[in-house]
C-alpha positions as CSV (number, residue, x, y, z in Angstrom):
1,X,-89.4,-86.9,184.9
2,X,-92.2,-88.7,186.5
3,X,-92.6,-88.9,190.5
4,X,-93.9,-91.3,192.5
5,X,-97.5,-90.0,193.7
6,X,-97.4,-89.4,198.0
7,X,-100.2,-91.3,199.5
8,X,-102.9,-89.9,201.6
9,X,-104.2,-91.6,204.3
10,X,-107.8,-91.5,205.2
11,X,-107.5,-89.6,208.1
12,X,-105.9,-86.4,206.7
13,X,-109.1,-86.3,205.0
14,X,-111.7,-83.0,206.2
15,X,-114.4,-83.6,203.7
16,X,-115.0,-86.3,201.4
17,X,-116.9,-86.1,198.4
18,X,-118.9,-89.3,197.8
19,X,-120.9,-90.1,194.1
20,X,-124.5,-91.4,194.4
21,X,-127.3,-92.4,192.2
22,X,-129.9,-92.0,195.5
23,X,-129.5,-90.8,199.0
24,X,-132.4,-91.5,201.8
25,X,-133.5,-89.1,204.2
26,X,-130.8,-90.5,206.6
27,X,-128.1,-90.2,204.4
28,X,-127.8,-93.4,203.7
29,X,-126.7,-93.6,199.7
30,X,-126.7,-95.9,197.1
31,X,-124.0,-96.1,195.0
32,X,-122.1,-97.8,192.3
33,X,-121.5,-100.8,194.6
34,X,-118.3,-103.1,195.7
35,X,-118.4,-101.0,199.0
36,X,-115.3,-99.1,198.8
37,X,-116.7,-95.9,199.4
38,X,-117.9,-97.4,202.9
39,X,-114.6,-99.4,203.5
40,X,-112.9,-95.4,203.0
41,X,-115.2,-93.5,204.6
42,X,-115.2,-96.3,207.6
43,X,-111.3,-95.1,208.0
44,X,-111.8,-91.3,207.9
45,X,-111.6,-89.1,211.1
46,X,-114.8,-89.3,213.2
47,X,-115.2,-85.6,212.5
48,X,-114.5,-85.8,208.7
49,X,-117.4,-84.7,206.7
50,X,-119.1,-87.0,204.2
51,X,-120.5,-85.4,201.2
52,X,-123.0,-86.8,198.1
53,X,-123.1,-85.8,195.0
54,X,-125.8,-86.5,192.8
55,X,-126.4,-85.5,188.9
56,X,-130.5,-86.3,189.9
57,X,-132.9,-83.9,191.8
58,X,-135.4,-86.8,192.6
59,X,-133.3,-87.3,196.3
60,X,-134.5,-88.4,199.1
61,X,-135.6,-91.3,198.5
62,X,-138.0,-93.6,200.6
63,X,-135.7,-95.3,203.5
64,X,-133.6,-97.5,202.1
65,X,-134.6,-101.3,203.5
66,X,-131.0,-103.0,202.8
67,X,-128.9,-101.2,204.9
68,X,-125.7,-102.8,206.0
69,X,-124.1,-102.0,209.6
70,X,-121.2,-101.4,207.2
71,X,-122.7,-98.7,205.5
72,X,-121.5,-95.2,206.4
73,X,-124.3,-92.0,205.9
74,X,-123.7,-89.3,204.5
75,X,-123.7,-85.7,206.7
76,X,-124.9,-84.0,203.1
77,X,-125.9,-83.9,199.7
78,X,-125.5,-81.8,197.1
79,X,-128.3,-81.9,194.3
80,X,-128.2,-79.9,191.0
81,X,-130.8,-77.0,192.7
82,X,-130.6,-77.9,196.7
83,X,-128.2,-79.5,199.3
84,X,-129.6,-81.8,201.8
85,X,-128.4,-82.0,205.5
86,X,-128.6,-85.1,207.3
């Protein structure tokens, strides 16, 4: 018999792992857009961790110029041969 799934909230979150198709070297990502990574990661705990993971080894990219205040950087990055710390 089938349960109902038990929502998490945000904040019960320690780490949260983020996909990516580029990161900058502030951590600030570009995704696979509609925001809703940001709109999460905006609820999280301030001391949560916010992790990128990227398929590509070409990261970090040159700053990113369109940059929202709504956008939320990443504190790392993990690439298929490094991890970047921001």
């Amino acid at each position: 018999m089938a349960t109902a799934a038990t929502e998490v909230p945000p904040a019960a979150f320690d780490a949260v792992l983020v996909p990516l198709l580029a990161v900058d070297e502030t951590g600030h990502r570009v995704g696979y857009g509609g925001g809703f990574y940001d709109r999460f990661l905006a609820q999280c705990r301030p001391d949560a961790q916010f992790i990128g993971i990227s398929v590509l080894d070409d990261a970090p990219v040159a700053p990113l110029a369109d940059v929202l205040p709504t956008d939320v950087p990443l504190h790392a990055c993990l690439l298929p041969y490094r991890i970047l710390q921001f």
